[in-house]
VOGU-3710 file (C-alpha; in Angstrom, 3 decimals, decimal comma):
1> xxxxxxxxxx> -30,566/37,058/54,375  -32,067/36,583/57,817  -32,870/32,906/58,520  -32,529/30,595/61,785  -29,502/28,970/62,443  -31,183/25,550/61,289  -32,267/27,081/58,108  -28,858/28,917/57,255  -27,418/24,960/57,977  -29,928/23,113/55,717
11> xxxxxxxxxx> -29,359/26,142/52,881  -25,506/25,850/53,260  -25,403/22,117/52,731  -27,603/21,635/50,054  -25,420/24,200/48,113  -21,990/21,970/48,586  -20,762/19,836/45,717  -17,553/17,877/45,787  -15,118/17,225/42,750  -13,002/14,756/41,657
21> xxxxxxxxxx> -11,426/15,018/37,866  -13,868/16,940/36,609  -17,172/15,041/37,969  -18,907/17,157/40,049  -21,680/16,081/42,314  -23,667/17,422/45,189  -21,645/15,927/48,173  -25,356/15,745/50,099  -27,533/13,398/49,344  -29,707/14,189/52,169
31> xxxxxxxxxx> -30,381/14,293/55,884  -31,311/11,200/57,879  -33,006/12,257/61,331  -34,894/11,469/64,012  -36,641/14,687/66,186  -36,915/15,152/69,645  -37,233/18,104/71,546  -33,274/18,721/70,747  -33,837/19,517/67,186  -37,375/19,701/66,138
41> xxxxxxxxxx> -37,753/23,060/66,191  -34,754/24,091/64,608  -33,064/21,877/62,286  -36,904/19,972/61,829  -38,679/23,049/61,176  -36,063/24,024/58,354  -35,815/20,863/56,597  -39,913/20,977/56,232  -39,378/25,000/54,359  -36,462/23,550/52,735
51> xxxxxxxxxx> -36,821/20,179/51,935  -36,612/20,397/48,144  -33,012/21,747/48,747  -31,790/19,207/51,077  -34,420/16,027/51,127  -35,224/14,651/54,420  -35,269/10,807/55,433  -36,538/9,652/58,691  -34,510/6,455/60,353  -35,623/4,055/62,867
61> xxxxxxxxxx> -32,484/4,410/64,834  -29,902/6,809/64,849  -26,771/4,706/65,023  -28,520/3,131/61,864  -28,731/6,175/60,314  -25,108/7,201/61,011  -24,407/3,407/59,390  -26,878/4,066/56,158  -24,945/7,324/56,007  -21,163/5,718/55,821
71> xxxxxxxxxx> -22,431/2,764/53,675  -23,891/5,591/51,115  -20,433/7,228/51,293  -18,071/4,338/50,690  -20,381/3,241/47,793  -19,494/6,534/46,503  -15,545/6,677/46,789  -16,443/9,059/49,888  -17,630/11,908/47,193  -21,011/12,125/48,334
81> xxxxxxxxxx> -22,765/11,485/52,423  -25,478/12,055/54,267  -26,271/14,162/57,277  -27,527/12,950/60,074  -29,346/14,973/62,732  -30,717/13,622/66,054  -32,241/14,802/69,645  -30,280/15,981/72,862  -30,163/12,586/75,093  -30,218/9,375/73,783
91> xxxxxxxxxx> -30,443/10,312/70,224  -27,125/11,685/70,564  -25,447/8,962/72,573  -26,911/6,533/69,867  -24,798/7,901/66,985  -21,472/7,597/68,742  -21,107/3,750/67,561  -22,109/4,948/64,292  -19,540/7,967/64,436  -16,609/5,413/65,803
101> xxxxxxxxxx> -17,443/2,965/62,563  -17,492/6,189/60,100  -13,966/7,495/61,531  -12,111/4,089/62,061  -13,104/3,402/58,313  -11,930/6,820/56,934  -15,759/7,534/55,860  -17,410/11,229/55,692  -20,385/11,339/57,793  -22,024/14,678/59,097
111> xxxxxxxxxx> -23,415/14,657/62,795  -25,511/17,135/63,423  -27,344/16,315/67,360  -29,313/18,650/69,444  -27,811/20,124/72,691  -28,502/21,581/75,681  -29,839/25,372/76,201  -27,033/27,858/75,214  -28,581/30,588/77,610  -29,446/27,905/80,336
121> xxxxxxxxxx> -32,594/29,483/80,987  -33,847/26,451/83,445  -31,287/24,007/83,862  -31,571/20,678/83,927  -33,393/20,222/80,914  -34,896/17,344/80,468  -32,013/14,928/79,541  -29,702/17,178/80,258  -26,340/15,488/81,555  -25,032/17,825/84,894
131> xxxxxxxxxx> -21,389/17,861/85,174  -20,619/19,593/88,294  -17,056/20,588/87,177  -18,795/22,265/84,116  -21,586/24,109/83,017  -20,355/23,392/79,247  -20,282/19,890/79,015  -23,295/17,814/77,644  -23,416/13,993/76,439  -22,148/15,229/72,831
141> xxxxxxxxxx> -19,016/15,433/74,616  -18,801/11,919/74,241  -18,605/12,452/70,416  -15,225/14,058/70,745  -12,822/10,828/71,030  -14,654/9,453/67,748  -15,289/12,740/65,279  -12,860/14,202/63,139  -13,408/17,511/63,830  -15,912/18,438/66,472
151> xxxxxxxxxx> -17,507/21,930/67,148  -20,293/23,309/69,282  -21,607/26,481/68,342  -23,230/28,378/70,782  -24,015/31,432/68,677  -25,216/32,501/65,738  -22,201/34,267/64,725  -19,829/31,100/65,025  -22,125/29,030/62,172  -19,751/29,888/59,385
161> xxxxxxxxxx> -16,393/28,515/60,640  -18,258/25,398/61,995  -19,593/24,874/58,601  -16,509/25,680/56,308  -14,274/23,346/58,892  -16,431/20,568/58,779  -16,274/20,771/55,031  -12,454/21,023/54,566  -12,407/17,847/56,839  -15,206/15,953/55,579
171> xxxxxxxxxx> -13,685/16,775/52,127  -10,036/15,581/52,545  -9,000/11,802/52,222  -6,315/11,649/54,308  -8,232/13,344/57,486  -11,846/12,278/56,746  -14,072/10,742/59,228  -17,379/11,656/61,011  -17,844/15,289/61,896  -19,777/16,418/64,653
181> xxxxxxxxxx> -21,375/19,875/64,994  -23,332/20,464/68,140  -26,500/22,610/68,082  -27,587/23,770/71,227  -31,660/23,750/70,694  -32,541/27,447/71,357  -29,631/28,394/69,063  -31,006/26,860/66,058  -34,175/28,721/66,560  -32,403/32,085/66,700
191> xxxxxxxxxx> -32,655/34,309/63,727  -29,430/35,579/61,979  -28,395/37,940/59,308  -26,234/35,890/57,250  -24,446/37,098/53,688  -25,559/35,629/50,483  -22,585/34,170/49,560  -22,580/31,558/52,614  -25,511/30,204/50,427  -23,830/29,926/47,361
201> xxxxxxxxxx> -22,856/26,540/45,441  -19,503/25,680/46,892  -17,301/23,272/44,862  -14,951/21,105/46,812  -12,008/19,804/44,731  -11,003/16,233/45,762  -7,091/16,521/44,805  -4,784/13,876/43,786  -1,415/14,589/45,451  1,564/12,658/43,729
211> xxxxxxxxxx> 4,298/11,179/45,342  7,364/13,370/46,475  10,805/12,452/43,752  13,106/10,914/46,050  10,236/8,724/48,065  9,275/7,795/45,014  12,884/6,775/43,296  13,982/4,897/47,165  10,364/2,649/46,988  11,123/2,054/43,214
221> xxxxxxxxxx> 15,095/0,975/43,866  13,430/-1,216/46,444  10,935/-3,146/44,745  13,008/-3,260/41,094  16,148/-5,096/43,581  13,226/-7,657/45,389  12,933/-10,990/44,451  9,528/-11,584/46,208  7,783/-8,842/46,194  3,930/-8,540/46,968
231> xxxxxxxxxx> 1,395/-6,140/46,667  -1,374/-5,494/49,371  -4,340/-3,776/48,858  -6,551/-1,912/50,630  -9,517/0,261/50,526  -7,396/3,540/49,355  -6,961/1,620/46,152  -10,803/1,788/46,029  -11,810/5,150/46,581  -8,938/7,005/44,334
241> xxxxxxxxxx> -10,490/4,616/41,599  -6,995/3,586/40,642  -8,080/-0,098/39,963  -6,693/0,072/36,508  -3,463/1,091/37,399  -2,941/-1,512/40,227  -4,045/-4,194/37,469  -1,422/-2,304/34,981  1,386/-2,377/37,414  1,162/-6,148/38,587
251> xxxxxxxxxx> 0,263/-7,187/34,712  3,713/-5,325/33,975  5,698/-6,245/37,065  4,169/-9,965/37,323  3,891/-8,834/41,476  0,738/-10,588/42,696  -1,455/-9,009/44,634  -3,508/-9,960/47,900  -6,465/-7,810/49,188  -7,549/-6,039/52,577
261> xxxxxxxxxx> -11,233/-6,456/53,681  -11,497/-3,054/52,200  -9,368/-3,557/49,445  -11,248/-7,217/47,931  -12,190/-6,417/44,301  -9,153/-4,035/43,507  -8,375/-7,050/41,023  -11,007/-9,228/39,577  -10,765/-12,822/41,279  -9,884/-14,559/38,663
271> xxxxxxxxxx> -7,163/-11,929/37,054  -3,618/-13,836/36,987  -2,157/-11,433/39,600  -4,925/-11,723/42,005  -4,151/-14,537/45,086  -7,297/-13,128/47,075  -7,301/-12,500/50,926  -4,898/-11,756/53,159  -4,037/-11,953/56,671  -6,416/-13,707/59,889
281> xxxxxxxxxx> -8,885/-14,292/57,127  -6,372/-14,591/54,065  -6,075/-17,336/51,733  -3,278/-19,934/51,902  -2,032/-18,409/48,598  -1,850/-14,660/50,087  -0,091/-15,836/53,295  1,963/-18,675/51,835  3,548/-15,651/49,675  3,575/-12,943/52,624
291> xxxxxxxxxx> 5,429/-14,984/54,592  8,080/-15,110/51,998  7,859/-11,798/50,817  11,097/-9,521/50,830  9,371/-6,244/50,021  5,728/-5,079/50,745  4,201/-2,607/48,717  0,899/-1,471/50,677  -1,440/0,583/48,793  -4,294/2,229/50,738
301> xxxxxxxxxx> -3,762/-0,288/53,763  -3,723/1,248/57,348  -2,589/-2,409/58,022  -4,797/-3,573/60,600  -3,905/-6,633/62,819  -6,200/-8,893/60,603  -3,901/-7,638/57,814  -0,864/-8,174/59,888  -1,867/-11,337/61,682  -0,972/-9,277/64,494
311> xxxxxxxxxx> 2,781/-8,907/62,646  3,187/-12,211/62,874  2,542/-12,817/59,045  4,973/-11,051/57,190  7,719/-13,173/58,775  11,012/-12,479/56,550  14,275/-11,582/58,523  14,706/-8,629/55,806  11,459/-7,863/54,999  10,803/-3,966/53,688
321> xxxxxxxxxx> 7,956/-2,084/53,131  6,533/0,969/51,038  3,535/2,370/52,231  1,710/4,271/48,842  -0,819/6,058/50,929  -2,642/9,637/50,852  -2,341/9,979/54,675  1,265/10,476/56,423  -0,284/8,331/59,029  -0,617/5,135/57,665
331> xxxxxxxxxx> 2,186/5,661/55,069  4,648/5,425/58,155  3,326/2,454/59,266  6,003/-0,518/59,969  9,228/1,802/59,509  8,089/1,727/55,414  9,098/3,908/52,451  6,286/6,612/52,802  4,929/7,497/49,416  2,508/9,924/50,615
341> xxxxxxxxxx> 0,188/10,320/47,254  -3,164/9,120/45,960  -3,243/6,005/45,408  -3,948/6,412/41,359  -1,237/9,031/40,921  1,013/7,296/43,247  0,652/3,794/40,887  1,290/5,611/37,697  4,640/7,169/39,006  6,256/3,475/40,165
351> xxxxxxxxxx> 5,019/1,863/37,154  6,628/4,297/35,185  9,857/4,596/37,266  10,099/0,849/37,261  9,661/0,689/33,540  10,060/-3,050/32,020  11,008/-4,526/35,131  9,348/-7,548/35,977  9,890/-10,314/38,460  11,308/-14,110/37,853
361> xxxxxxxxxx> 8,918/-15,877/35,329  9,692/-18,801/38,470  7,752/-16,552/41,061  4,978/-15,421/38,267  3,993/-18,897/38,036  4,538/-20,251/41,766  1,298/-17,408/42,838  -0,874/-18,631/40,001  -0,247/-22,125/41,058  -0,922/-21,195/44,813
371> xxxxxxxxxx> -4,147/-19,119/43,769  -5,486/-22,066/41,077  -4,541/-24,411/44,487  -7,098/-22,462/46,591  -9,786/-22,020/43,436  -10,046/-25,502/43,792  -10,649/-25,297/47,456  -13,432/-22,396/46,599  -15,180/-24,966/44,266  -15,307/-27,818/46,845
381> xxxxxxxxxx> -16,275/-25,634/49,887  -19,628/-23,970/47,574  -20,294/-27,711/46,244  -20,815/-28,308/50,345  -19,487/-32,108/51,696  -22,577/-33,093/53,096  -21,109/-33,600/56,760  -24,608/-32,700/58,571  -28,205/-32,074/57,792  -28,299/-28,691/57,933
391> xxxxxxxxxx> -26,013/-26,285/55,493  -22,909/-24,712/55,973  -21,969/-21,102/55,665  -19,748/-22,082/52,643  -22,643/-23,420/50,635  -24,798/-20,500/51,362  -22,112/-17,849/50,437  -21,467/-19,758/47,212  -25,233/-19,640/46,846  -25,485/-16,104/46,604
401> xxxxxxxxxx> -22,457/-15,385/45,086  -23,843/-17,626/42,417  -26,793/-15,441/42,176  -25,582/-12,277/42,033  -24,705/-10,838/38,801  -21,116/-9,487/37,844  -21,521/-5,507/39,599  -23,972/-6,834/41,784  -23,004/-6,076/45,631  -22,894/-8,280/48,659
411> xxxxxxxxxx> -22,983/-6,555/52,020  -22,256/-8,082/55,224  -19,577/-6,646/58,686  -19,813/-8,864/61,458  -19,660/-12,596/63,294  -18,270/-15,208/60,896  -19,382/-14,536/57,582  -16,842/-11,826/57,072  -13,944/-14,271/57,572  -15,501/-16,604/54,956
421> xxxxxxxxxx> -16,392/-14,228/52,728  -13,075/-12,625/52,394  -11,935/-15,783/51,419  -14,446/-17,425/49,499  -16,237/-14,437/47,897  -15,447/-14,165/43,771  -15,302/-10,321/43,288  -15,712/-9,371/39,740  -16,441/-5,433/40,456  -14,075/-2,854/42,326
431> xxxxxxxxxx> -17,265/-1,672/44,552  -18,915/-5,550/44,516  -17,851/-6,284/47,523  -18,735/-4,188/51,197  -17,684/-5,885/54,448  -17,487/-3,238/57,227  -14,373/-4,711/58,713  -12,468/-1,757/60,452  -14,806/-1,709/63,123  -17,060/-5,235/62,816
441> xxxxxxxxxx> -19,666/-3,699/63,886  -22,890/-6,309/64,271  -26,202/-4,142/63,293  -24,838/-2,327/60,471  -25,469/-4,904/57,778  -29,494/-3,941/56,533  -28,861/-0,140/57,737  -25,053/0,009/55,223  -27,145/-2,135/52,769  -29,741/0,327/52,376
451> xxxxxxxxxx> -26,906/3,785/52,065  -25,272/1,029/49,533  -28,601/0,968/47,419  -29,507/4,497/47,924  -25,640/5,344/46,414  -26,425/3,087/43,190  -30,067/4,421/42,572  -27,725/7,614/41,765  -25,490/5,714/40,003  -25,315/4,818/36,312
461> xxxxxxxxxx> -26,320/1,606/36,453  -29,253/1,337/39,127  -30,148/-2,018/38,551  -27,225/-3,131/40,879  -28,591/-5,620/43,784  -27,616/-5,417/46,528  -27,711/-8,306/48,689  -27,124/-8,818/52,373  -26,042/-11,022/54,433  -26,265/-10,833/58,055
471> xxxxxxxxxx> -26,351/-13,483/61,292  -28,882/-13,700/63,460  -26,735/-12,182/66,379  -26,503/-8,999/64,205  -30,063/-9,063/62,941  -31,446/-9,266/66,504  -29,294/-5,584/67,318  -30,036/-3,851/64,134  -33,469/-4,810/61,726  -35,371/-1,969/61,939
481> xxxxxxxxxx> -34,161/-0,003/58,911  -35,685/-2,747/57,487  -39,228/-0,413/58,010  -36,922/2,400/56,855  -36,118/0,230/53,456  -39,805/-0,199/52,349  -40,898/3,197/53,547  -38,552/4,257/51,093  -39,756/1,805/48,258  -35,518/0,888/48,815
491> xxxxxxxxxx> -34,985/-3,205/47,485  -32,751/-5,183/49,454  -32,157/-8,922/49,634  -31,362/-9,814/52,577  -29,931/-13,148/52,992  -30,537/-14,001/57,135  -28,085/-16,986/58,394  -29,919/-18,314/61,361  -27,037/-20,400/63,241  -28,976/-19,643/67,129
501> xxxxxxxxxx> -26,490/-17,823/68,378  -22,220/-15,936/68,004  -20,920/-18,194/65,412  -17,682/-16,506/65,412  -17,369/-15,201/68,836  -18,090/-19,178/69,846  -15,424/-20,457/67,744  -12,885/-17,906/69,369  -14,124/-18,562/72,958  -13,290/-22,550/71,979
511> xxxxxxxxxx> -10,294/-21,725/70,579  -9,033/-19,915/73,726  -10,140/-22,866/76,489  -13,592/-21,067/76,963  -16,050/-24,011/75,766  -18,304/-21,056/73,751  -19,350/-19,751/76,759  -22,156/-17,305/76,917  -22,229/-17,583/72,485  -25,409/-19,572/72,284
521> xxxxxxxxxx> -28,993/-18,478/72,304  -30,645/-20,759/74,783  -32,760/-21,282/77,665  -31,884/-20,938/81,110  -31,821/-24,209/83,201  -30,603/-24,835/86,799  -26,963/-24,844/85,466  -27,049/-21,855/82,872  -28,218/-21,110/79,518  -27,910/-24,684/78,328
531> xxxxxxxxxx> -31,507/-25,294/78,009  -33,568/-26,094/74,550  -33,256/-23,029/71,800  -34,700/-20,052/72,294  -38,346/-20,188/70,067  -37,462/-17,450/68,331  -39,033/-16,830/64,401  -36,856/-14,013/63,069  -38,234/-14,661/59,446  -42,059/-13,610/61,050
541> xxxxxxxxxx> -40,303/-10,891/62,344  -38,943/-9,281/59,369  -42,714/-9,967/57,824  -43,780/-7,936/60,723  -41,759/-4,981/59,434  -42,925/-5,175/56,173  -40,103/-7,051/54,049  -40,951/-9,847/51,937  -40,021/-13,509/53,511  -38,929/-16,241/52,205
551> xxxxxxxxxx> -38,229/-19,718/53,747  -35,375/-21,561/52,821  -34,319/-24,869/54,020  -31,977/-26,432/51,488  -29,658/-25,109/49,301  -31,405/-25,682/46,643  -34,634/-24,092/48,198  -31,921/-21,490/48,561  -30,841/-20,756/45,162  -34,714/-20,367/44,199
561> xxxxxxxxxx> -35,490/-18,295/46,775  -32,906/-16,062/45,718  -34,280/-15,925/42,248  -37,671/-15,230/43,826  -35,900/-12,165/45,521  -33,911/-11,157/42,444  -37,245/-11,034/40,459  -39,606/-9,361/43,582  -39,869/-5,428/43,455  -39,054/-5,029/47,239
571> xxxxxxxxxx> -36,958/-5,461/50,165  -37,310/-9,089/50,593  -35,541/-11,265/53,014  -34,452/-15,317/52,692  -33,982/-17,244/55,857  -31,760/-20,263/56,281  -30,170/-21,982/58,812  -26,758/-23,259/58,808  -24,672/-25,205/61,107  -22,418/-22,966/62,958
581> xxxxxxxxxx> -19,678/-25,873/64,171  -18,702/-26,037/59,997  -16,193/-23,736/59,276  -14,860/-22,824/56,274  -12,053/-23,660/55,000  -9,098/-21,482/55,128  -5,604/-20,808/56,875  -4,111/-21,120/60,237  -3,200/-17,691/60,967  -2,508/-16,328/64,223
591> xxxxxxxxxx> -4,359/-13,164/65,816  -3,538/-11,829/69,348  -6,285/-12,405/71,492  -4,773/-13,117/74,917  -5,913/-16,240/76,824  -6,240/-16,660/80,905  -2,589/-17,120/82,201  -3,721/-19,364/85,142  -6,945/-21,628/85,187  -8,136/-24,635/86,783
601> xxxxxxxxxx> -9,532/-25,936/83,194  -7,786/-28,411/80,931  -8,962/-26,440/77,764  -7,728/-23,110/78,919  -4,481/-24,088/79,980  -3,793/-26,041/76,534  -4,774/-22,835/74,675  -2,651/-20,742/77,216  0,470/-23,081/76,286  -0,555/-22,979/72,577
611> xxxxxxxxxx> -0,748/-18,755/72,975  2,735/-18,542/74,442  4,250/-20,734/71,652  2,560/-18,329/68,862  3,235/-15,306/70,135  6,758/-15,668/69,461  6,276/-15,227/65,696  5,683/-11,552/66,617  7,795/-9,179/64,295  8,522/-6,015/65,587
621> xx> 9,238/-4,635/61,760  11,480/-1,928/62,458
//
């Protein structure tokens, strides 16, 4: 069959379905792009002959589309992705932030950018990067460092192994991440004789791998001998749908269980083994019982420094761990037991080698007494305490929370909100709760939100909302998929939190002797940006790109304006302002952030003094 190298691309992808016990979908959804002279004439011209095969959506920004693209696959236990295809230049450059988030959170994601002239018939192009030590380096070089698997293919001929190898990666839980396949622009143009069976459908089995005998009999000797044991949860729980066997194991064991970021919803909030958050942005219930606990069993966790409070939380002498995780990587983490398995199969095998063990009825009811403690806490904090005119965070989260329905989905990855809602947030639904965590990255909240929607219009339940809830400092780096969202008749609600300026990034520059410093959005005087706020209507802005807007000023003009948004047919977006010098409330925690060892300021020096006496609860778990 002789088509161009972008049309033998578009007609292999469309024909690739992935598979996971027995459900088999096509692992494409689409291709988000943006065309410049990179790709336009390749890649462009065959998703216009071919767009019934592989449906084309055009993105305001191509890190957004990367984000849209790993927000679609997490929604969909990383079975199903976009591509994403941009220009030489910029347009490449612009999806490495995107690319970093999709591989740091373990999320498929297909890059497909324009490159340079294969032949070099006239270099420079225009855009063209020169690199006098090579002819062969371009600016997609910078996508190596952040793609699982990265390829350039400078002929025809090389198309098939590119293809097949970004598959088996894309494919495979424990490597998966963004893939990168650069396409120099005159070889996507070139015409190819290709066989019939590259075209063909191409199932992808999604495999389950259980855990090896004797890991699995050493982590179940150590967990049936613990007397505190406690489970932590991550996103791997998630995606391998094993939810009902976590909930089977702790109801059976009586181990409670505290979430990851990722992991928040693996239990429902109010199940009797669930004590909610753990870590920098834990609850005092997790962290009161990971300090104490004498065996660890992480499921799905790569055990991130949040998770860790920078190894400072899990703070018994003795304390073990078993890692249940589907990539050797993490599993090895903190000199564990490495039960290298899916998660589901993996769950199944210790609840069965544990059989009708269970832990002190003593220690069953001390973690529902230290969850009920913080419920309480949950209730005050969305009832508000009236300690200013405006709002706080608390009340608005409750707000919405309060609003959404049971598998309704709240969507938010950067500033403060993220710490509060892993706290406060009542999860009812394994996939009702998405905070981009791994990589915080402000600007991905409205572009995730809408690959979050686009993943439940394929769902079986469609009328999920999806509701989103971003800062101002992210809105102001990331609203145009926004246009993207009503071009696509896509509904969001998007809940903006206008606090005028970092919330979080201010209460961490106070917290480390630096007076918020450079976190607020004001004018410049003769002394600095201290002046009056900046007059800045964000709400008229998002009218501008075509969402709905709401004013809110209350919470109570809050909670109607959400039912205005719940009821509307479109993307429609509810401004509030809060006061960003109420936080939350939650649990002292430590997290490394290293403050100034010498400094003429009082502050600094205090919170230097403060930093050597904390860093001391370091564990080196070995």
């Amino acid at each position: 069959m002789r088509l161009t190298v972008g049309q033998a691309i578009v007609r292999f992808l469309a024909a690739q379905y992935s598979e996971r016990d027995g459900n088999r979908r096509r692992f494409f959804r689409g291709c988000f792009g943006i065309f410049g002279h990179g790709n336009v004439a390749g890649l462009g011209q065959a998703l216009l002959e071919y767009g019934d095969d592989l449906p084309f959506y055009m993105s305001r920004n191509e890190q957004a589309m990367v984000h849209t693209a790993a927000g679609h696959a997490r929604m969909s236990d990383r079975l199903a992705t976009f591509a994403c295809t941009s220009s030489i230049g910029p347009g490449a450059t612009n999806m490495v932030t995107g690319a970093a988030l999709a591989t740091i959170n373990r999320l498929p994601v297909l890059l497909l950018p324009g490159d340079t002239f294969a032949t070099r018939p006239a270099n420079p192009v225009l855009q063209e990067l020169e690199d006098a030590r090579s002819y062969d380096v371009s600016v997609n070089d910078c996508l190596k460092p952040v793609s699982k698997f990265w390829d350039r293919v400078n002929r025809p001929e090389q198309l098939e192994s590119a293809l097949l190898g970004a598959m088996r990666v894309l494919t495979d839980p424990a490597e998966t991440g963004a893939v990168t396949l650069a396409l120099p622009q005159d070889v996507q143009a070139e015409a190819y004789d290709w066989p019939e069976e590259l075209f063909r459908e191409r199932v992808w089995r999604i495999t389950r791998p259980v855990p090896e005998p004797a890991a699995l009999d050493e982590a179940a000797a150590l967990l049936a001998a613990a007397e505190r044991p406690l489970i932590v949860a991550g996103g791997g729980t998630i995606y391998a749908d094993a939810t009902l066997e976590l909930r089977a194991l702790a109801e059976s064991t009586g181990i409670p269980v505290a979430e990851t970021q990722a992991g928040k919803g693996s239990l429902p909030w109010d199940h009797p083994s669930s004590v909610g958050a753990i870590g920098v942005t834990g609850t005092p219930a997790a962290n009161a019982l990971a300090r104490r606990a004498d065996v660890v069993l992480g499921v799905g966790t790569r055990y991130s420094d949040f998770t860790t409070a920078s190894r400072s939380l899990f703070a018994d002498p003795g304390v073990r761990f078993v890692n249940l995780n589907v990539a050797r990587f993490d599993a090895a983490k903190h000199a564990g037991v490495p039960l290298v398995a899916d998660a589901k199969e993996g769950l199944r095998a210790l609840h069965a080698a544990l059989g009708a063990h269970s832990v002190a009825d003593a220690y069953r009811a001390e973690a529902r007494e230290l969850a009920a403690r913080w419920n309480r806490t949950v209730d005050r904090a969305y009832a508000g305490d009236g300690r200013g005119p405006l709002p706080t965070q608390a009340e608005v989260i409750g707000a919405v929370n309060q609003a959404a329905g049971l598998r309704d989905i709240v969507v938010c990855a950067a500033g403060s909100m993220p710490g509060e809602l892993h706290r406060l947030w009542r999860s009812s639904d394994p996939k009702g709760y998405h905070v981009e965590y791994g990589y915080s990255c402000m600007g991905y909240e409205i572009a995730g939100g809408l690959g979050v929607k686009l993943a439940v219009l394929d769902s079986d339940d469609p009328s999920r909302e999806v509701f989103v809830l971003v800062g101002d400092g992210s809105y102001l780096m990331m609203a145009q998929e926004l246009v993207t969202a009503v071009a696509e008749g896509v509904k969001l609600v998007v809940v903006l939190v206008q606090n005028h300026g970092f919330a979080s990034i201010g209460g961490l520059s106070e917290s480390v002797g630096a007076r918020r410093f450079g976190t607020r959005y004001r004018s410049r005087t003769a002394t600095g940006l201290d002046g009056p706020l900046l007059p800045v209507d964000l709400a008229a802005n998002a009218a501008s790109l075509g969402a709905e807007t709401i004013r809110a000023e209350t919470i109570d003009d809050l909670r109607g304006a959400l039912a205005r948004a719940r009821d509307a047919s479109a993307t429609t977006l509810v401004h509030i302002e809060t006061d960003p010098l109420v936080p939350a409330p939650g649990d002292e925690v430590w997290w490394d952030v290293p403050v100034a060892e010498v400094s003429a300021l009082e502050p600094t020096r205090e919170a230097r003094a403060a930093y050597e006496k904390a860093r001391t609860s370091r564990r080196h778990h070995l």
